[in-house]
DOLUMBA-69219 format. One record per residue: residue in three letters; z, y, x of N, C-alpha, C, O in turn. Coordinates in steps of 0.05 Angstrom, whole numbers, plus 32768, in hexadecimal, padded with zeros to 4 digits. Example, Ala and Ser with C-alpha at 12.3 -4.5 7.8 and 13.67 -1.06 7.14 Angstrom:
ALA809C7F8E8108809C7FA680F6809C7FBE810880A97FBE811D/SER808E7FD38101808F7FEB8111809D8001810280A18017810C/
This chain:
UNK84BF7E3880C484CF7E2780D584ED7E2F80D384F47E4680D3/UNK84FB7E1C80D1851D7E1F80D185267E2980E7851E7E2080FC/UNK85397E3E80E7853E7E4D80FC85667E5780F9856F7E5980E2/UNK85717E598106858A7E54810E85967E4280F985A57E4F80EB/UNK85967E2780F1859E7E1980E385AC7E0580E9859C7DF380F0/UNK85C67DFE80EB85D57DE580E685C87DC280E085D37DB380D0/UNK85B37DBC80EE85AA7D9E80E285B87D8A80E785C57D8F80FB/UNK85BE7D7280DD85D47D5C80D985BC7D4480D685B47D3C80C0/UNK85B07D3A80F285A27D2780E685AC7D0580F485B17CFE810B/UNK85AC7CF580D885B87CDC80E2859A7CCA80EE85837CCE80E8/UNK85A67CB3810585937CAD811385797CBF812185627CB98129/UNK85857CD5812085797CEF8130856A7CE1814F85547CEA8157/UNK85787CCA815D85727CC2816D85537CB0818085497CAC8196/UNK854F7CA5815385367C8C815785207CA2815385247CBA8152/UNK850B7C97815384EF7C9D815A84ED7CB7814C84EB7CCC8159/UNK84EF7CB6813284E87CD1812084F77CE1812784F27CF9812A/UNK850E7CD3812985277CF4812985207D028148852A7D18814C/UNK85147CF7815785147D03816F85097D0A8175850D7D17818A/UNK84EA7D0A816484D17D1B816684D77D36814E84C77D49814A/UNK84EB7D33814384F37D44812185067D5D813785017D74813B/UNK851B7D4E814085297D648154850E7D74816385047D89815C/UNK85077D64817684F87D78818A84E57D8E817884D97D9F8184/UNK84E47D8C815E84CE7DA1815184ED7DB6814584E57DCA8139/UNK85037DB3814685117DC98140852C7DC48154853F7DBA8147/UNK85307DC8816885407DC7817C85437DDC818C85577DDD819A/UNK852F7DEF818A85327E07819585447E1A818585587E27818C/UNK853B7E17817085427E2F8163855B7E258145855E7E328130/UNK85647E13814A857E7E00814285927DF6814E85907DEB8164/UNK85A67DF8814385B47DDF814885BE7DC6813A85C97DC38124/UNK85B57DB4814C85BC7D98814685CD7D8A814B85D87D8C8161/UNK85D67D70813185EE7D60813785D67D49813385C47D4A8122/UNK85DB7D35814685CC7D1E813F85E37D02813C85F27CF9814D/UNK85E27CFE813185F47CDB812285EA7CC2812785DC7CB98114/UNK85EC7CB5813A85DB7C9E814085E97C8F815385F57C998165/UNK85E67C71814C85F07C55815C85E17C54817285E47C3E817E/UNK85D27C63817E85BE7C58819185AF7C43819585A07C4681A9/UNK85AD7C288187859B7C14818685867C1C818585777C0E8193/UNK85797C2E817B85577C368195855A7C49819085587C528179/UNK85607C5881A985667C6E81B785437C7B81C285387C7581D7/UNK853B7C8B81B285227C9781BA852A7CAD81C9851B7CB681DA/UNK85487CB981C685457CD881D0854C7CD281F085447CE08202/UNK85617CB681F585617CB4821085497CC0822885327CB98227/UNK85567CD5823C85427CD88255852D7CE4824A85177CDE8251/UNK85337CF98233851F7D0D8224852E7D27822F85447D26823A/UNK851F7D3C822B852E7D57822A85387D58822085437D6E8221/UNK85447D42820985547D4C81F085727D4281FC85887D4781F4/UNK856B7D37820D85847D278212859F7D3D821D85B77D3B8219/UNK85947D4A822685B27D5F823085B17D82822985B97D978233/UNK859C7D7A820A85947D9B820485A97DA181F785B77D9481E8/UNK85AB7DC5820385CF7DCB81F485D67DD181DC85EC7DD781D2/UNK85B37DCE81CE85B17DC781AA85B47DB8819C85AB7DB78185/UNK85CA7DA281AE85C57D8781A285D87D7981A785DC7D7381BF/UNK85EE7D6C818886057D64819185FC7D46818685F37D3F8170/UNK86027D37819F85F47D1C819186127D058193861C7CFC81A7/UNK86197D02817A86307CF1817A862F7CD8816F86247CD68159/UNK863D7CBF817C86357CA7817986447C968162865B7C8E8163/UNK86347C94814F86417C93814086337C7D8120861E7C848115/UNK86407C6C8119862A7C5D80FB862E7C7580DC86437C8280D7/UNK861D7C7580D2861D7C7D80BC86337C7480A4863B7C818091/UNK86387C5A80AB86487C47809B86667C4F80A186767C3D809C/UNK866F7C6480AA86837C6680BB86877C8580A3867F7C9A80AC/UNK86907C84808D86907CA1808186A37CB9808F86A27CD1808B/UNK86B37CAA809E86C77CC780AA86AE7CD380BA86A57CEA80B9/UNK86A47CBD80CA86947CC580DD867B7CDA80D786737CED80E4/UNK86727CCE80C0865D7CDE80B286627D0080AB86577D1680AE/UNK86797CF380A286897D14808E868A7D2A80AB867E7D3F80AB/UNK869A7D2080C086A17D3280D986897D3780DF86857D4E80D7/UNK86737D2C80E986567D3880F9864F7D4880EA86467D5C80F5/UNK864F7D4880CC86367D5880BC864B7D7880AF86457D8B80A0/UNK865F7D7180BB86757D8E80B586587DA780C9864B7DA580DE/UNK865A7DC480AA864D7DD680B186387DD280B2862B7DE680B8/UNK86247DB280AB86087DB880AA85FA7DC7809B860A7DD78092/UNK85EC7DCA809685D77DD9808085C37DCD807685B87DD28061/UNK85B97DB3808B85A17DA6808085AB7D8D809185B67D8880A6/UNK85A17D7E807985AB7D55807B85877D47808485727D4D807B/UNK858D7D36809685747D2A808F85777D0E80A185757D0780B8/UNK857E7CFF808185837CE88087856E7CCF808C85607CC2807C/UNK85707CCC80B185597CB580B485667C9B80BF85587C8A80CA/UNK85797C9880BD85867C7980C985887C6980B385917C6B809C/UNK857A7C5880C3857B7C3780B3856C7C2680C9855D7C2D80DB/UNK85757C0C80C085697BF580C785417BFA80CB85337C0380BA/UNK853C7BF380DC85177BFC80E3850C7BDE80E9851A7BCD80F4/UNK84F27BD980E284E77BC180F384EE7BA880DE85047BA080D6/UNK84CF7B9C80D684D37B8780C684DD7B6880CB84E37B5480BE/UNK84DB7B7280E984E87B5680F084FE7B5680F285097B4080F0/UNK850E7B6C80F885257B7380FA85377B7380DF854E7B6B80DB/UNK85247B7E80CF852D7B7980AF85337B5D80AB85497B5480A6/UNK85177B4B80AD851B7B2E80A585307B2880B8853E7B1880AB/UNK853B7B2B80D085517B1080DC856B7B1D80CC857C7B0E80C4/UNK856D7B3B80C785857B4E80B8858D7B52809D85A17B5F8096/UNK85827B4B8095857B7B53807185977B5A806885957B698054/UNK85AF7B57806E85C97B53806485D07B77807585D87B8A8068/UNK85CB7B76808E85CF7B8F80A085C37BAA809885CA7BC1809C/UNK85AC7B9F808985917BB38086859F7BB8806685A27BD08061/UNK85A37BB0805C85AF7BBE803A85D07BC7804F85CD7BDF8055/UNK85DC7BC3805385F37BCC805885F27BEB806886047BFB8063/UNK85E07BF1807885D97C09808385D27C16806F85DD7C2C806C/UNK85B97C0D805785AC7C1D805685C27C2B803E85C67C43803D/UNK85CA7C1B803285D77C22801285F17C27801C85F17C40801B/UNK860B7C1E8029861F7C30803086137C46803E861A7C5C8034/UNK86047C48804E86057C55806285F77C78805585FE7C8F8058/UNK85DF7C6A804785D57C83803785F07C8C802585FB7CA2802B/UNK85FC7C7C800F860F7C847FFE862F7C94800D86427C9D7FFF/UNK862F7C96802E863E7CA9803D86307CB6803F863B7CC88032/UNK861C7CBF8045860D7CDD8054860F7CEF803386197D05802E/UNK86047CDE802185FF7CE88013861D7CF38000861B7D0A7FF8/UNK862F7CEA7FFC86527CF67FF8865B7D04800D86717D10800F/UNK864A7D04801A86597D18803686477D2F802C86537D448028/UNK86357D30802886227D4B802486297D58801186307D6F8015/UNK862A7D4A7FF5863F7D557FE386527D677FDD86547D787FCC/UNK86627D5F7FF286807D5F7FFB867D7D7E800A86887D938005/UNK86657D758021866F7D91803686627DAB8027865C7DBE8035/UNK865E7DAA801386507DBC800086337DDC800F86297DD58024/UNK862D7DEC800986197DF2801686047DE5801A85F07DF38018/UNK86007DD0802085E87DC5802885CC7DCB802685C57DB98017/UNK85BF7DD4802A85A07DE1801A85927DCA802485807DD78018/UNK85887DB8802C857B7DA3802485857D898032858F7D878048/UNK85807D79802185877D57802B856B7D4D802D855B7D59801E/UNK85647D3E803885477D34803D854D7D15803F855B7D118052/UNK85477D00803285527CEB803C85317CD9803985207CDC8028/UNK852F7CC5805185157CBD8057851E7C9E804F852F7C8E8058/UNK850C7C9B803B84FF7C87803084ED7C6B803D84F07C638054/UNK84E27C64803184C27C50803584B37C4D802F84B87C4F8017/UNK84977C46803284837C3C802884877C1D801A847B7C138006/UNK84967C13802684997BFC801D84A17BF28001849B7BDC7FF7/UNK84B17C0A7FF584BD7C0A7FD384997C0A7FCA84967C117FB3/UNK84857C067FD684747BFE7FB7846A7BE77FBA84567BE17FAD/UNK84777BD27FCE84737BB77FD6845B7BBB7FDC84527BD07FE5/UNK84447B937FD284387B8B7FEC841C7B927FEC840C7B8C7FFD/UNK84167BA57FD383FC7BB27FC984007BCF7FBE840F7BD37FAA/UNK83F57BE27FC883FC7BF47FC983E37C0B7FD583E57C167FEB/UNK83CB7C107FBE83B87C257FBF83B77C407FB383B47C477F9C/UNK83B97C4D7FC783B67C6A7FC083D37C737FAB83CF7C7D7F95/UNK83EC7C6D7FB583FE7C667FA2840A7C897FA1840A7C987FB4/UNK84117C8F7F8984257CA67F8384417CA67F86844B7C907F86/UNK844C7CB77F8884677CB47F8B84747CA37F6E84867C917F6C/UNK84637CB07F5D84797CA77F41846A7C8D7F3784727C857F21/UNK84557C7C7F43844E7C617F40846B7C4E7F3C84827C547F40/UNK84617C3B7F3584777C1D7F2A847D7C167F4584687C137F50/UNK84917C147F5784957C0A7F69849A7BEB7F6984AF7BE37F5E/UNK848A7BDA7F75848B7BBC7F6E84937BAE7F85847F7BA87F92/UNK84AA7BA47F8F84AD7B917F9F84B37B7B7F9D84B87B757F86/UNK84B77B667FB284B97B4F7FB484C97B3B7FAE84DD7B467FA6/UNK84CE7B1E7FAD84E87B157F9C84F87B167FA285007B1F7FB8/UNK85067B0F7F8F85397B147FA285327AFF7FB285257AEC7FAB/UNK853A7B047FC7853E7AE47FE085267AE87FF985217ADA800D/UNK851C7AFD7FF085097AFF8002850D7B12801D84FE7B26801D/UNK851D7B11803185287B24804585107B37804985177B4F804A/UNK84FD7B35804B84EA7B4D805584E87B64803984DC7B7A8039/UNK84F37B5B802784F67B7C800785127B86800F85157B9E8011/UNK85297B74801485417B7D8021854E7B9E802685637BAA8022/UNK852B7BA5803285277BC4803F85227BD4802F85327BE6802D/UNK850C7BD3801D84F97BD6800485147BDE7FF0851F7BF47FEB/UNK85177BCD7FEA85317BC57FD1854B7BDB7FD2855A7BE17FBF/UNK854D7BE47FF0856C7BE87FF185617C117FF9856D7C267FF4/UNK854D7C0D800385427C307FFF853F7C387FEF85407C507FEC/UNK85377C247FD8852E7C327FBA85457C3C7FAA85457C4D7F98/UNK855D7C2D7FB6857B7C327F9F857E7C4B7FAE85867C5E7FA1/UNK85787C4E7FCE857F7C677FD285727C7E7FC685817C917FC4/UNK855F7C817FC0854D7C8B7FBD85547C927FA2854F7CAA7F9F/UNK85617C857F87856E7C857F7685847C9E7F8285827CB67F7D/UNK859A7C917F9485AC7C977F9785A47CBB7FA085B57CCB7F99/UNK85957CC17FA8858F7CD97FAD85847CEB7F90858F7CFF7F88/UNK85747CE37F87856F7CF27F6C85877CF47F5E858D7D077F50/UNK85967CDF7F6185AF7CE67F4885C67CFB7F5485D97D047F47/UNK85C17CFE7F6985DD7D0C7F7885C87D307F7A85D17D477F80/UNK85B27D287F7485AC7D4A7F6E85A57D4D7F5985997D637F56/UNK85A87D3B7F4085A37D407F2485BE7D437F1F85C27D5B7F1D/UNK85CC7D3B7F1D85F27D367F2385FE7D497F3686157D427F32/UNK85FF7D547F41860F7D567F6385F97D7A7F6686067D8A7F73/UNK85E57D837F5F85D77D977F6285D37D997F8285D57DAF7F8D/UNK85CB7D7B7F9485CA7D747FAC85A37D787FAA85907D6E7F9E/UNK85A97D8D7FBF85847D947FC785707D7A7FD285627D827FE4/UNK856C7D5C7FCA85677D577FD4854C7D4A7FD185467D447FBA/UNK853B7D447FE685277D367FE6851F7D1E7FF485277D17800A/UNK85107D137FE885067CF47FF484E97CF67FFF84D87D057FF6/UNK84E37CE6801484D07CE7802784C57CC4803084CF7CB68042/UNK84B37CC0802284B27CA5802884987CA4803F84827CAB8037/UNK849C7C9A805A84827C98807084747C83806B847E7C71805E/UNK84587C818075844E7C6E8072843B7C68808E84287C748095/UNK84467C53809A843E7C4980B9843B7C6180CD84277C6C80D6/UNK844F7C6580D0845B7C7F80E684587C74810084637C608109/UNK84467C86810F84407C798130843A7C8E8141842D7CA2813A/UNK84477C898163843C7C9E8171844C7C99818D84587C848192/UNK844C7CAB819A84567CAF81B284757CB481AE847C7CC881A1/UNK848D7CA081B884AA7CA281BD84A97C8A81A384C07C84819C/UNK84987C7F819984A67C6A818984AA7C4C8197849A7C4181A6/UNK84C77C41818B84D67C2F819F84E17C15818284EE7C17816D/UNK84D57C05818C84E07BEB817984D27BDC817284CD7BCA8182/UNK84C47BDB815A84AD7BCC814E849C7BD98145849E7BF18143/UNK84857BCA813E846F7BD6812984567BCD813D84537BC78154/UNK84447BCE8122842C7BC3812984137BC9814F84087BBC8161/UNK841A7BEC8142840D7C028157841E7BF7816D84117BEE8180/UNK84337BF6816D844E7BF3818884427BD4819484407BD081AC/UNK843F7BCA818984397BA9819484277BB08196842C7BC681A0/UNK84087BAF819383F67BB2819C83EE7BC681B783E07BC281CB/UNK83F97BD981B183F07BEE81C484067BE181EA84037BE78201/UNK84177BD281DC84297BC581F884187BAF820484147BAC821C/UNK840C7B9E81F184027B8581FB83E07B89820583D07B7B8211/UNK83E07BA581FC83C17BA9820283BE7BB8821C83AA7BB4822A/UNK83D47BCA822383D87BD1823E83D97BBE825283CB7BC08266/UNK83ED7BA7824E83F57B99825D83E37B81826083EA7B6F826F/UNK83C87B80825183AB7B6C825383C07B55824183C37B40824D/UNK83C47B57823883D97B38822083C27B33820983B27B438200/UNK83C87B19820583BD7B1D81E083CF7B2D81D283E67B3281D8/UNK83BF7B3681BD83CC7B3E81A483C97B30818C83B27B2A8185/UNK83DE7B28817C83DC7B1F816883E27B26815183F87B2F814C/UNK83D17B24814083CE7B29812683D97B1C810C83D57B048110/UNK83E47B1E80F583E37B0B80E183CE7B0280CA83C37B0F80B8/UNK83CC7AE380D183BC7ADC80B683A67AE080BF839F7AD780D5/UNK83947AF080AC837C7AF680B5837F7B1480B9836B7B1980C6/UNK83867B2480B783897B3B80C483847B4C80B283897B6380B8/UNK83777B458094836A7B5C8087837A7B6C807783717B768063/UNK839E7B72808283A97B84807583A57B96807683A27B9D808E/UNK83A27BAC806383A37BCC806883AD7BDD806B83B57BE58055/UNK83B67BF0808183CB7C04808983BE7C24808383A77C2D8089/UNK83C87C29807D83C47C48808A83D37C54809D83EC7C51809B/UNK83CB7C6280B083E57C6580C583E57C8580C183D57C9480B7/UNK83FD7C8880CB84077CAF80D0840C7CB480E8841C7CA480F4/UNK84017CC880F584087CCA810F84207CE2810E84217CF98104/UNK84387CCE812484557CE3811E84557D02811A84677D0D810D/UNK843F7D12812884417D2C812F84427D36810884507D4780FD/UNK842E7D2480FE84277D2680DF843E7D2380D584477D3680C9/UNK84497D1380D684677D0680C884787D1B80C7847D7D2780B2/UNK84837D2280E184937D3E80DE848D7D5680D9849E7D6880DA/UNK846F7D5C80D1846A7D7380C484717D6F809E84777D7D808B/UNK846D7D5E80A284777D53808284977D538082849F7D668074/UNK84A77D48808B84C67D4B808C84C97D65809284D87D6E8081/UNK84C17D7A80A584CE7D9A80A784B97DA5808D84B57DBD8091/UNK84AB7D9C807984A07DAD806384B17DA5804D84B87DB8803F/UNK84BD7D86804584CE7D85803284F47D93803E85047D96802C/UNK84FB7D98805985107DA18060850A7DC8805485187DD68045/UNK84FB7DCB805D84F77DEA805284E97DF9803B84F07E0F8032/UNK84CB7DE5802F84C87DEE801084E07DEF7FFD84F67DE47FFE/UNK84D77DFC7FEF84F77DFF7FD584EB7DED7FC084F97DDE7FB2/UNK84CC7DF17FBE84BB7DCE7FAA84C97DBD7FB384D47DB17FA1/UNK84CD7DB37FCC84D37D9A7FCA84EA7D857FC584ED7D6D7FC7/UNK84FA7DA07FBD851B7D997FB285117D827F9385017D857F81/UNK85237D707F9A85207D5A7F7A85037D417F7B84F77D357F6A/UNK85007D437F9884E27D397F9584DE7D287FA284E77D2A7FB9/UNK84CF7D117F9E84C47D027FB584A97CFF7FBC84987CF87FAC/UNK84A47D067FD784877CFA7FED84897CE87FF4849D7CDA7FFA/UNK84637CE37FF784597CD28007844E7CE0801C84387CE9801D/UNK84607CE1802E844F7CE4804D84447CCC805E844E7CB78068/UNK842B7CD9805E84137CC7806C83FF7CD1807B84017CE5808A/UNK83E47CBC807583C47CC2808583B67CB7807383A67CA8807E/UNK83B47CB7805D839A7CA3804A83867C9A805C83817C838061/UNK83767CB8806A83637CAE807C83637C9F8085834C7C958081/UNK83737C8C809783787C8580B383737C6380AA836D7C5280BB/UNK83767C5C8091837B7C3B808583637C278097834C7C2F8098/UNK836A7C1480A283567C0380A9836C7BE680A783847BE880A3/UNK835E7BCF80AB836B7BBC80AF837C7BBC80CB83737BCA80DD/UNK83997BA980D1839B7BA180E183957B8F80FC83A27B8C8111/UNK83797B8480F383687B79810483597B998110835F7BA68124/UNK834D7B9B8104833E7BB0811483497BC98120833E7BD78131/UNK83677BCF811183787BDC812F83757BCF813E83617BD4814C/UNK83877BB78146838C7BAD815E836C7BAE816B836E7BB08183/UNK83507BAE8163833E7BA0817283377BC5817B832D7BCA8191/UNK833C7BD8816B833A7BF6816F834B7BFC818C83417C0081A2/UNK836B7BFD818383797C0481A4836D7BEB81B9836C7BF481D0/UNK83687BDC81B983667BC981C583497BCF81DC83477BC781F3/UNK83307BE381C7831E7BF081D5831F7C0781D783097C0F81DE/UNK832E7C1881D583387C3881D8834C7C3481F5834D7C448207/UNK83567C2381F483697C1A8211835D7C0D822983677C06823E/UNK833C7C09821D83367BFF823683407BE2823A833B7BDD8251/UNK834B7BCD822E83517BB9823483487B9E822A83417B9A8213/UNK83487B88824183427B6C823983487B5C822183387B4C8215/UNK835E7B61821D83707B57820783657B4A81F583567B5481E5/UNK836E7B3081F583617B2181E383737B2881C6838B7B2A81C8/UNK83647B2E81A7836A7B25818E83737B0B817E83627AFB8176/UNK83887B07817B83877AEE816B83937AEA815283AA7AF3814E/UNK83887ADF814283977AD9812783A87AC2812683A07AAC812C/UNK83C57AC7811A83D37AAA811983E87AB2810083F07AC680F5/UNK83EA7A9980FF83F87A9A80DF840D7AAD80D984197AB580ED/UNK84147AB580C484267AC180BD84387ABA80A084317AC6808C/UNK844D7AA8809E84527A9C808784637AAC807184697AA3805A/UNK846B7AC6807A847F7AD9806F846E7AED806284597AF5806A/UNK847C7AF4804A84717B09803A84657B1D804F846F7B1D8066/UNK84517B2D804A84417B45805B84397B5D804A84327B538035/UNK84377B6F804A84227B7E803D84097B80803F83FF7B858055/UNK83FB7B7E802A83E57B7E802C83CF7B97802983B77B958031/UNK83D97BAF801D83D37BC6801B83DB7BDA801283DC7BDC7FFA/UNK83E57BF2802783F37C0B802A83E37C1D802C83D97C1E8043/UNK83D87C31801883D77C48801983E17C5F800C83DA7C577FF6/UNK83E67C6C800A83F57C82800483E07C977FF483C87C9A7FFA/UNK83EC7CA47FDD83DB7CC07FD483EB7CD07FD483FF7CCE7FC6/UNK83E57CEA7FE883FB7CFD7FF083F97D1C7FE583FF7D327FF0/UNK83ED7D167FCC83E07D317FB783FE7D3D7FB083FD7D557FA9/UNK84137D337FB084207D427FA784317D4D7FC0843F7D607FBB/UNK84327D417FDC843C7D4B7FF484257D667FF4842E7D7D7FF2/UNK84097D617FF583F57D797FF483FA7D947FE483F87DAB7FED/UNK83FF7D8D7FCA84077D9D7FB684217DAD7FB584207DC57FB4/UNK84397DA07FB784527DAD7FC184617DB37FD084777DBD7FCD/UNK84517DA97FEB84577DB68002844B7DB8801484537DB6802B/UNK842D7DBC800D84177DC1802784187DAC804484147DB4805B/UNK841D7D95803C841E7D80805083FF7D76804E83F27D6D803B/UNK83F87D79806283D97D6D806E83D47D5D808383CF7D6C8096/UNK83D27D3E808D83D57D3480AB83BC7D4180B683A87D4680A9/UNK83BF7D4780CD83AA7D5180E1839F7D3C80F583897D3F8100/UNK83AE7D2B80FA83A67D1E811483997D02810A83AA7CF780FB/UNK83867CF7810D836F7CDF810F837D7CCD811683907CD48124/UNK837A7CB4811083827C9C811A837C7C99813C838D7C94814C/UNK83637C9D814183507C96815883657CAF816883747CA78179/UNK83647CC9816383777CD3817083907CD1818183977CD18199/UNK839E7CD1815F83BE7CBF816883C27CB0817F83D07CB18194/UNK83AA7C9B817183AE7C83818783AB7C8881A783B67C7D81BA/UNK83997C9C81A983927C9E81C983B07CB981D683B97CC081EC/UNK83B67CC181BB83D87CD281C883EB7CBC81CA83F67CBB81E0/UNK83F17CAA81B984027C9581BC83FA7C8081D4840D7C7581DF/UNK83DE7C7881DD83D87C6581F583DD7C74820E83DF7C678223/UNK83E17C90821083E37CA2822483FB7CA2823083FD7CA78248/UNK84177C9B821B84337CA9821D84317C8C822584317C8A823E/UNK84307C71821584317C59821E84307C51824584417C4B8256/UNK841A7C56824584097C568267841E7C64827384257C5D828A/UNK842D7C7E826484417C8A828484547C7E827A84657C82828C/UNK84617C70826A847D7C688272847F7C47826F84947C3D8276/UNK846F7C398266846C7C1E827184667C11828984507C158293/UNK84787C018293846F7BED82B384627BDC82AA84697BC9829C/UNK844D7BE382B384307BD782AD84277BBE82C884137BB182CB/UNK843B7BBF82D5843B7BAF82F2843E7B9482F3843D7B898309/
């Protein structure tokens, strides 16, 4: 575990970064870089810990970038645009974050020289809308120009570029981390788990797309950030990219929703209704080389997760 170290993490604030702090916050210090548009760390312990300088601030903003990350030691860049619907109404917002905004962190890291690792987080999404048991160094296939939901897909992959070349070039430590359906307790915005597990508390339908028989695999967060603090501190995993995941965990999105839906105890009716926009149809991940070069293993069960994530839900939702 990293111990008196300088971390510089952008969007430190949303879901990951705030479950990623609390696993090195004791024994660090942190600068976190974030707009606040979902604010996970709000009304957390993290919020007034004296390890933690959290300044408001866009990535797109390079003075801004360059000043926070003065004296870091370790980069770990998670801000960008999140949420596919959010993608589809943004597509123009969502490349503009991701590609300036990565192409500052990443000249700023450069620049403040020292750095011993850059970590910059990826997607599942660069292997588009079929996608079994996929390797890191698989054909990444996405969807057509014009289509706002690759938008996301499309503009992580240049980064993702943009990072290999600035440590083949630049002798910048860095690594890529691509998640695949990241869920749990403190996550705020969209996603499948998030809608369901709200409408199922609250006795609502839930709805599904199509016929439902897409395939996910999910990761439960506690898993996720054991994978991000193993590529921040292996010395393997300099030059490299993961798949952090759960292979296990794959079922359709019908039979989640009909799963939390009976793990929660609730009425909730299922329903299927159209969906006319590109979707994926199957995500899973092969994480032999996360296993191999840096002893990343998920531990926690789907059926698990879910009943830690319906738990945190129940105390902080008005359920009234």
């Amino acid at each position: 575990m990293l111990k008196n170290k300088k971390i510089f993490i952008t969007g430190g604030a949303g879901f990951i970064g705030t479950r990623l702090c609390e696993r090195l916050v004791d024994d660090n210090q942190i600068v976190i870089l974030d707009t606040l548009h979902r604010n996970a760390i709000k009304d957390s312990p993290l919020e007034n810990h004296p390890n933690i300088d959290l300044v408001v601030g866009d990535v797109r903003d390079s003075d801004a970038v360059k000043s926070a990350m003065k004296g870091a030691s370790h980069v770990i860049h998670l801000a960008s645009i999140a949420g596919v619907d959010t993608v589809m109404n943004n597509p123009l917002l969502t490349m503009d974050i991701t590609l300036k905004g990565t192409f500052n962190v990443l000249e700023a890291a450069v620049e403040e020289k020292g750095i011993e690792r850059f970590v910059d987080l990826s997607t599942s999404e660069v292997f588009g809308a079929y996608a079994y048991r996929v390797k890191e160094g698989d054909v990444t296939s996405l969807g057509a120009v014009g289509e706002a939901r690759w938008t996301y897909a499309v503009s992580k992959l240049a980064t993702e570029h943009l990072c290999h070349v600035m440590h083949m070039q630049k002798d910048l430590p860095a690594v890529t981390v691509r998640p695949f359906n990241i869920f749990g307790p403190g996550q705020v915005g969209e996603g499948a788990i998030h809608h369901f597990i709200v409408k199922a508390l609250k006795g609502e339908r839930l709805t599904v797309h199509n016929d439902g028989a897409q395939i996910r695999a999910w990761c439960y967060i506690d898993d996720m950030i054991d994978g991000l603090l193993l590529s921040m501190e292996r010395p393997e995993a300099v030059g490299n990219t993961f798949n952090i995941g759960n292979p296990r965990t794959a079922l359709t999105v019908y039979n989640l929703a009909n799963l939390i839906v009976r793990i929660a105890g609730s009425s909730s009716e299922v329903r299927l209704v159209e969906w006319p926009y590109p979707d994926v149809e199957l995500r899973v991940p092969d994480i032999t080389s996360a296993r191999n070069l840096l002893g990343f293993e998920p531990k926690v069960d789907l059926e698990e997760g879910l009943n830690r994530t319906l738990k945190w839900y129940r105390s902080t939702l008005d359920l009234n």
